[in-house]
VMD Tcl script that builds the backbone (N, CA, C; Angstrom):
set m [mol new atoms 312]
animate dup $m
set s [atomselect $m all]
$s set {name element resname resid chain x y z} {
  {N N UNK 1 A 0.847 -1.174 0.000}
  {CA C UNK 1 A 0.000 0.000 0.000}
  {C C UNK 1 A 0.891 1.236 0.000}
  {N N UNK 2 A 0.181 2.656 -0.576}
  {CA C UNK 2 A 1.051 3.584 -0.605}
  {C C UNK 2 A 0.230 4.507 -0.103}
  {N N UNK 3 A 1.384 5.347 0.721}
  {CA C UNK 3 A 0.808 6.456 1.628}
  {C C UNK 3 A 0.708 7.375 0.831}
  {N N UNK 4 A -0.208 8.108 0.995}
  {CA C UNK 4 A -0.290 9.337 -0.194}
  {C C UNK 4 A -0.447 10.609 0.732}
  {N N UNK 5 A -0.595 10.758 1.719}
  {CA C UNK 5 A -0.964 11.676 3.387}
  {C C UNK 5 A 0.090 12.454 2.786}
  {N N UNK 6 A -0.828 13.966 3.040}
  {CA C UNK 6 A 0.400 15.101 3.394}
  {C C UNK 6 A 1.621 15.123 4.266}
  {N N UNK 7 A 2.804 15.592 3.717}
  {CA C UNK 7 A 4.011 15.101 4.966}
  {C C UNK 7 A 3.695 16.368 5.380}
  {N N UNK 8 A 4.502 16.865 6.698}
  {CA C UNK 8 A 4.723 17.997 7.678}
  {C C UNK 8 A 5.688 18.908 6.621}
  {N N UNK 9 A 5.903 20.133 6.379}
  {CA C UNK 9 A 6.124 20.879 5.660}
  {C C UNK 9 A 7.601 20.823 6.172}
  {N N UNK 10 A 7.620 21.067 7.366}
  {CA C UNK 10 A 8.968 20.949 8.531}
  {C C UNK 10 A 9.604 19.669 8.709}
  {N N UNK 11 A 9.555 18.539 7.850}
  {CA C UNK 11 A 9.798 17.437 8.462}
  {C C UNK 11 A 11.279 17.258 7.981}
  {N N UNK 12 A 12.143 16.889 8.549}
  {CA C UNK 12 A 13.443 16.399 8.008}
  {C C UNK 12 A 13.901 15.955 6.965}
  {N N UNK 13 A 14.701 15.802 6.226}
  {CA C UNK 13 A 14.977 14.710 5.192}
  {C C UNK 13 A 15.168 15.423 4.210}
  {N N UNK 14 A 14.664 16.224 4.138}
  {CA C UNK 14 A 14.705 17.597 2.435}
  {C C UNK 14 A 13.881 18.438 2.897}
  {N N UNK 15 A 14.849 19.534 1.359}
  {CA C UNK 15 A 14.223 20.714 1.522}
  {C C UNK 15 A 12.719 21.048 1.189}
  {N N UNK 16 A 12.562 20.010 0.256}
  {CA C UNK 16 A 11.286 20.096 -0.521}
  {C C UNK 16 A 9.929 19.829 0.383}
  {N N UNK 17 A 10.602 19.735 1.858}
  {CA C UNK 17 A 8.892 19.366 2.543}
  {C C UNK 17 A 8.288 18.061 3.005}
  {N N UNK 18 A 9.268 17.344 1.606}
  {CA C UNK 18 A 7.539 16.055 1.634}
  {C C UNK 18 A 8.191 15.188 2.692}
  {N N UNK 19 A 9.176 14.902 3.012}
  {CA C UNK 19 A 9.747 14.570 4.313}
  {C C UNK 19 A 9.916 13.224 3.698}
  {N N UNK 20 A 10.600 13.001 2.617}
  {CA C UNK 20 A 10.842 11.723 1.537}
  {C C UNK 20 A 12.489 11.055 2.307}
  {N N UNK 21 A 13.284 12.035 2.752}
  {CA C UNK 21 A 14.897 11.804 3.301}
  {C C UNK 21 A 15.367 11.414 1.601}
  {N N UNK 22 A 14.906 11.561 0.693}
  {CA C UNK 22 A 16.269 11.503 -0.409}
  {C C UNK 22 A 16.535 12.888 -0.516}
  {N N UNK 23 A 16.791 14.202 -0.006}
  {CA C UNK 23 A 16.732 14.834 -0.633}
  {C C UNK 23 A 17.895 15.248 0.166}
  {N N UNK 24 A 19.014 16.072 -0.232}
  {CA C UNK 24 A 20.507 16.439 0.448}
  {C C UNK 24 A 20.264 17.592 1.004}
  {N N UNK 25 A 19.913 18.819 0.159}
  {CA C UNK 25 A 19.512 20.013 1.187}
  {C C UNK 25 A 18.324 20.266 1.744}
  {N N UNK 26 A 18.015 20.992 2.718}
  {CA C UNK 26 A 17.205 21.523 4.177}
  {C C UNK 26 A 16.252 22.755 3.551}
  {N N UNK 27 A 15.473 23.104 3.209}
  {CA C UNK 27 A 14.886 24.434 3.201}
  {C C UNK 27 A 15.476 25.792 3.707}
  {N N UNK 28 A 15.536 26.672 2.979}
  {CA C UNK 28 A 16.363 27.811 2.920}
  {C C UNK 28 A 14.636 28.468 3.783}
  {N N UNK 29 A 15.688 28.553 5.113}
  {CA C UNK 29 A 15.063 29.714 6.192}
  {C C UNK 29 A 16.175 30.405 6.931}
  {N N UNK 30 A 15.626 31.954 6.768}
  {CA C UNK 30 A 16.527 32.585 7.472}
  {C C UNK 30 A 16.178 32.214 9.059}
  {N N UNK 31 A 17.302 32.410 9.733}
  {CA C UNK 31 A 17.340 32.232 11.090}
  {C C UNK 31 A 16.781 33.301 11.997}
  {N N UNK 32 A 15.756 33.572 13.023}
  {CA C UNK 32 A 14.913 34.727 13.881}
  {C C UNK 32 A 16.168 35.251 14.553}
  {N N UNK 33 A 15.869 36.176 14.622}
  {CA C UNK 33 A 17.133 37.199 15.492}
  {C C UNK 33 A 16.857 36.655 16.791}
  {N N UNK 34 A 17.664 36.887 17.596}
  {CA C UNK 34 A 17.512 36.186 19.224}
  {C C UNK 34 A 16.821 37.325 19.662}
  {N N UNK 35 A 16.588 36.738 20.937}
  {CA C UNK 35 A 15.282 37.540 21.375}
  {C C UNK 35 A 16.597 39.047 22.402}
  {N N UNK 36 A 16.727 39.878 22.305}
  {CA C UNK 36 A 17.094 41.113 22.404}
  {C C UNK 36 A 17.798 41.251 21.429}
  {N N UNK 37 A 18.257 40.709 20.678}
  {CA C UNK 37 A 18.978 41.395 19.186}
  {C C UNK 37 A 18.584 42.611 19.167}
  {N N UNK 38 A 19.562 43.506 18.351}
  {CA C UNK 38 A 19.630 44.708 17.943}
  {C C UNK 38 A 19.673 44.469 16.301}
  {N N UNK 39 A 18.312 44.731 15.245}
  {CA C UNK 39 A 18.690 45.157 14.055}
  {C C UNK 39 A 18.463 46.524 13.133}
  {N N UNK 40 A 19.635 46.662 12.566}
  {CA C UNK 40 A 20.133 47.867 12.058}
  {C C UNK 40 A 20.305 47.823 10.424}
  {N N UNK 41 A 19.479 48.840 10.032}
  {CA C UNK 41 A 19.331 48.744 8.169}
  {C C UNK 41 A 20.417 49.985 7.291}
  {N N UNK 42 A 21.021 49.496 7.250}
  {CA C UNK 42 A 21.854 50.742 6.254}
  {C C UNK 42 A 21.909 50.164 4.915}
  {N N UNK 43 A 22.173 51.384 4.004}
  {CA C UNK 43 A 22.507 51.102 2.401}
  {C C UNK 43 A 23.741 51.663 1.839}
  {N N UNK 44 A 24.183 50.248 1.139}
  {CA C UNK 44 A 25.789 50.460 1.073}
  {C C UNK 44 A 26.112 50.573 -0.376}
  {N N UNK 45 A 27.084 52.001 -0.754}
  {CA C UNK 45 A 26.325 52.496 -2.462}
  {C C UNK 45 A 27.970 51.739 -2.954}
  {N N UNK 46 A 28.298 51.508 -3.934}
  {CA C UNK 46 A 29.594 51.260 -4.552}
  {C C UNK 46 A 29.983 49.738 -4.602}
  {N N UNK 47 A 29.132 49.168 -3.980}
  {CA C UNK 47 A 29.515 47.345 -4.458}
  {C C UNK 47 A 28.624 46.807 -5.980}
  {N N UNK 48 A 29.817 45.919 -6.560}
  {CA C UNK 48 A 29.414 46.065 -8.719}
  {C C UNK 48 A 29.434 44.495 -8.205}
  {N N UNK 49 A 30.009 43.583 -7.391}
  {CA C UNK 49 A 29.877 41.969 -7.629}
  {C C UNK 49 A 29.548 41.322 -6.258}
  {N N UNK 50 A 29.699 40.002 -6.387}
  {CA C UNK 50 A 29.731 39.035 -5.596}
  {C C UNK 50 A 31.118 39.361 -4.501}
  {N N UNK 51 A 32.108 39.627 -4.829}
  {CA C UNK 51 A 33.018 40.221 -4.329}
  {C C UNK 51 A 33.091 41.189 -3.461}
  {N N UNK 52 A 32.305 42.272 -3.951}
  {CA C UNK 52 A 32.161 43.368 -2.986}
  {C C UNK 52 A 31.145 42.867 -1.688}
  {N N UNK 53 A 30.000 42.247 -2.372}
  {CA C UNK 53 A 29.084 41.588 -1.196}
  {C C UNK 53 A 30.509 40.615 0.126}
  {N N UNK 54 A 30.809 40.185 -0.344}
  {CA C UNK 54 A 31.598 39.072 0.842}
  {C C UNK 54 A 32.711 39.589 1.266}
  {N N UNK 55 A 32.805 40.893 0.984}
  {CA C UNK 55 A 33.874 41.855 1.336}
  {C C UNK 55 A 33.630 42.685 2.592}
  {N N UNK 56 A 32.380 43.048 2.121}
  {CA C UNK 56 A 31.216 43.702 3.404}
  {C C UNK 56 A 30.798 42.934 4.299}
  {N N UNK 57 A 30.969 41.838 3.904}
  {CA C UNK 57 A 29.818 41.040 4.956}
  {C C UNK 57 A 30.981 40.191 5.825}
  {N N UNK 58 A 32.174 40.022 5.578}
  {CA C UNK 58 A 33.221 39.887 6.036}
  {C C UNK 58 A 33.986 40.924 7.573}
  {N N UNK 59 A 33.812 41.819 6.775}
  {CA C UNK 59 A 34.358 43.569 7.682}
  {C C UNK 59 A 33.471 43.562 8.504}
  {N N UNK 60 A 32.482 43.754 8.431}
  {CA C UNK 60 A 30.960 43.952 9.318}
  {C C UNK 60 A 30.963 42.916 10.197}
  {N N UNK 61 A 31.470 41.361 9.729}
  {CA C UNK 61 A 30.790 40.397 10.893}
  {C C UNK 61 A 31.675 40.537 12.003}
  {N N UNK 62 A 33.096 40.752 11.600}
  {CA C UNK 62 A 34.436 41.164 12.421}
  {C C UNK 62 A 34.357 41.861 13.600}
  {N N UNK 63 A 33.053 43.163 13.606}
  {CA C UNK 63 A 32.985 43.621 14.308}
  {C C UNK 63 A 32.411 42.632 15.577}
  {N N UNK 64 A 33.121 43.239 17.158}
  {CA C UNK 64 A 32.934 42.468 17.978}
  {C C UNK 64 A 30.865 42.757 18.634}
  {N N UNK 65 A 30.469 41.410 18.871}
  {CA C UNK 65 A 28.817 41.636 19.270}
  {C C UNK 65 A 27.917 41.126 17.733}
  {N N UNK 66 A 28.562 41.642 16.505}
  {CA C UNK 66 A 27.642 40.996 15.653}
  {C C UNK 66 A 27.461 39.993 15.708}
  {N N UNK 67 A 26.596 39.255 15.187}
  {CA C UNK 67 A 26.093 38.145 15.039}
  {C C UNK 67 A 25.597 37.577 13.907}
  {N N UNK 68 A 24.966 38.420 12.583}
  {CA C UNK 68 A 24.162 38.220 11.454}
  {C C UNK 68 A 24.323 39.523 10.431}
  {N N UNK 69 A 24.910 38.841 9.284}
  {CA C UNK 69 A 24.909 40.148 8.719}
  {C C UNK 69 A 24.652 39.775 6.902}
  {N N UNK 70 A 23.477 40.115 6.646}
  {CA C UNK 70 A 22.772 40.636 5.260}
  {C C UNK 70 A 23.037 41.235 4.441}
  {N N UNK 71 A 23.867 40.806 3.243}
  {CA C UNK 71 A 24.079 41.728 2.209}
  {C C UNK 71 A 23.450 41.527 0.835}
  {N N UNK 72 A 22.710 43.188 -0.076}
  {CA C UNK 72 A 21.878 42.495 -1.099}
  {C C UNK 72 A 23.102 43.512 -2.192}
  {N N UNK 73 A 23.408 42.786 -3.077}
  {CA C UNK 73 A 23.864 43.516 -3.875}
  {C C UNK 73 A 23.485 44.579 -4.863}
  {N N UNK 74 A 21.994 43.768 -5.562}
  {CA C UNK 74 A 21.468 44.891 -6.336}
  {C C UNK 74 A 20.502 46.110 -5.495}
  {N N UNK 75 A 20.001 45.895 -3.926}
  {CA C UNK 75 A 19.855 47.188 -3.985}
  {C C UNK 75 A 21.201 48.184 -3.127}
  {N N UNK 76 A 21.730 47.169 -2.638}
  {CA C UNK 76 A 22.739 48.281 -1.624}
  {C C UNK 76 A 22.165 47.875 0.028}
  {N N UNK 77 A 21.319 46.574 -0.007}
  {CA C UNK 77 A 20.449 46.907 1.628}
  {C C UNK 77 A 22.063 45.996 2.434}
  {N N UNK 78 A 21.730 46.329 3.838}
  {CA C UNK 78 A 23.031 46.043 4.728}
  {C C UNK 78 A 22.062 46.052 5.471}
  {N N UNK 79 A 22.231 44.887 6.649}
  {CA C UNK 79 A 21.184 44.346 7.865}
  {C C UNK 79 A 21.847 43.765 8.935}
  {N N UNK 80 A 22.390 44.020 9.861}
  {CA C UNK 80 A 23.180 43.946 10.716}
  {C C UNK 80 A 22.220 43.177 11.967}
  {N N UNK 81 A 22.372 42.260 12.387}
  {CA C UNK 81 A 21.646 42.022 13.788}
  {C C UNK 81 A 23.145 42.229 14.818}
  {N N UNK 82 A 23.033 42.348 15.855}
  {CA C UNK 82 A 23.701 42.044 17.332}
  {C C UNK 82 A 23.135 42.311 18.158}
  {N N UNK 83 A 24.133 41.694 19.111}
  {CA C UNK 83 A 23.432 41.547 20.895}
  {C C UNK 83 A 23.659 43.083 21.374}
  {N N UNK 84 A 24.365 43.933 21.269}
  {CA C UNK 84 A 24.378 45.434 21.149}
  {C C UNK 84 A 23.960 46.395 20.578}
  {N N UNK 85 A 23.780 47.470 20.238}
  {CA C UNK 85 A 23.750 48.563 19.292}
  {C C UNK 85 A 25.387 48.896 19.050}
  {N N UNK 86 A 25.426 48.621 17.365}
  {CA C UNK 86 A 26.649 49.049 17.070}
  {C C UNK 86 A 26.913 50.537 16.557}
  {N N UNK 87 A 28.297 51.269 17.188}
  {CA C UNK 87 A 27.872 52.769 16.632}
  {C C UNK 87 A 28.308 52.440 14.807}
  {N N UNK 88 A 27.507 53.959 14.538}
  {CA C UNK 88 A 27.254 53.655 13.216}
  {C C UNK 88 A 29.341 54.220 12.633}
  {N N UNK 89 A 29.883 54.719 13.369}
  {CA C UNK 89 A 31.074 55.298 12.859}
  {C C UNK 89 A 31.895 53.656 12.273}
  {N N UNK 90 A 31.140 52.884 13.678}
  {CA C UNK 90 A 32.222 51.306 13.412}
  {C C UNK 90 A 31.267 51.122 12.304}
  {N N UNK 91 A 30.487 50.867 12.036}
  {CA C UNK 91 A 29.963 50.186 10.287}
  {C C UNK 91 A 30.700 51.198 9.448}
  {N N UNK 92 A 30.765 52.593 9.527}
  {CA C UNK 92 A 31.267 53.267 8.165}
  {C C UNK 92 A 32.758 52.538 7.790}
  {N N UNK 93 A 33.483 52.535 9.012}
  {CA C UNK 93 A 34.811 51.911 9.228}
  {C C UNK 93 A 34.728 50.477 8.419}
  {N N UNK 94 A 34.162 49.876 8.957}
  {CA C UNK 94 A 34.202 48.109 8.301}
  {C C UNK 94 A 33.817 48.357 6.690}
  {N N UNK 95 A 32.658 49.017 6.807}
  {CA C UNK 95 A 32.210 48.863 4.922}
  {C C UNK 95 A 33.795 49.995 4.303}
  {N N UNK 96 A 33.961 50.695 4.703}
  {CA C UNK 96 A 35.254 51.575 4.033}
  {C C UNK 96 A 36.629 50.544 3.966}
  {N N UNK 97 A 36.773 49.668 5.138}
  {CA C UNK 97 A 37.894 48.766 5.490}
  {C C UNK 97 A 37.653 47.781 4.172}
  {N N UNK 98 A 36.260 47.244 4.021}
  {CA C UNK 98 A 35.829 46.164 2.745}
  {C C UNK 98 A 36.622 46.485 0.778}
  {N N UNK 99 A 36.125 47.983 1.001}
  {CA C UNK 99 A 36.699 48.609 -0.491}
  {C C UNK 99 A 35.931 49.751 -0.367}
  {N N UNK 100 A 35.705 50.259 -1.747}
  {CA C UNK 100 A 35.483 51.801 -1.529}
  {C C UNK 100 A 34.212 52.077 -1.781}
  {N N UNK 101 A 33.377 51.446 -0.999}
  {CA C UNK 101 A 32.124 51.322 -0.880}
  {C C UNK 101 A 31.886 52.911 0.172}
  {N N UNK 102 A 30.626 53.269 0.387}
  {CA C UNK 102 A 30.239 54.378 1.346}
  {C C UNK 102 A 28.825 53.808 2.044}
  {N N UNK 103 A 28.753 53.930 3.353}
  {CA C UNK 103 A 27.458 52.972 3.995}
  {C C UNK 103 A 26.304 54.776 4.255}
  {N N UNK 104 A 25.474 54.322 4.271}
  {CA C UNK 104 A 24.280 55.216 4.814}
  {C C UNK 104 A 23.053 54.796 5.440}
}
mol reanalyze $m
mol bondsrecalc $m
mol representation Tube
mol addrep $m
């Protein structure tokens, strides 16, 4: 006989849901900020690749207290979570330290 029952959307085994276990990757979910996280939205103008993204997101995580850090290339968004408020002089510093990007 064959089960045909909805699997749990969440169930292990793959990403795809059906909770089959052939499947190698997990469902792409971002992770919830911890519960007092601090998140912080800036836009970072002067990154052209993939390069500049992991350049930023590199410099930024460095900083001490971050924890999570978001980079979109085509619009410029920068998303910082930490267990602190970071001053904004240390992000200008890290995205300037990355290349010659400018954060706002």
């Amino acid at each position: 006989m064959v089960d045909l029952s909805i699997k749990d959307a969440n169930a292990t085994g793959g990403g795809c849901g059906c909770g089959c276990g052939g499947h190698d990757a997990k469902a792409d979910q971002a992770a919830p900020a911890s519960q007092g996280a601090v998140v912080a939205d800036y836009t970072v103008t002067g990154m052209t690749c993939g390069h500049c993204v992991a350049a930023v997101t590199e410099e930024v995580s460095a900083i001490p207290g971050v924890t999570d850090v978001t980079v979109d290339l085509e619009s410029g968004a920068l998303k910082v979570v930490s267990d602190d408020a970071v001053d904004f002089d240390r992000i200008v510093e890290a995205v300037a330290e990355a290349g010659d990007y400018t954060v706002a």
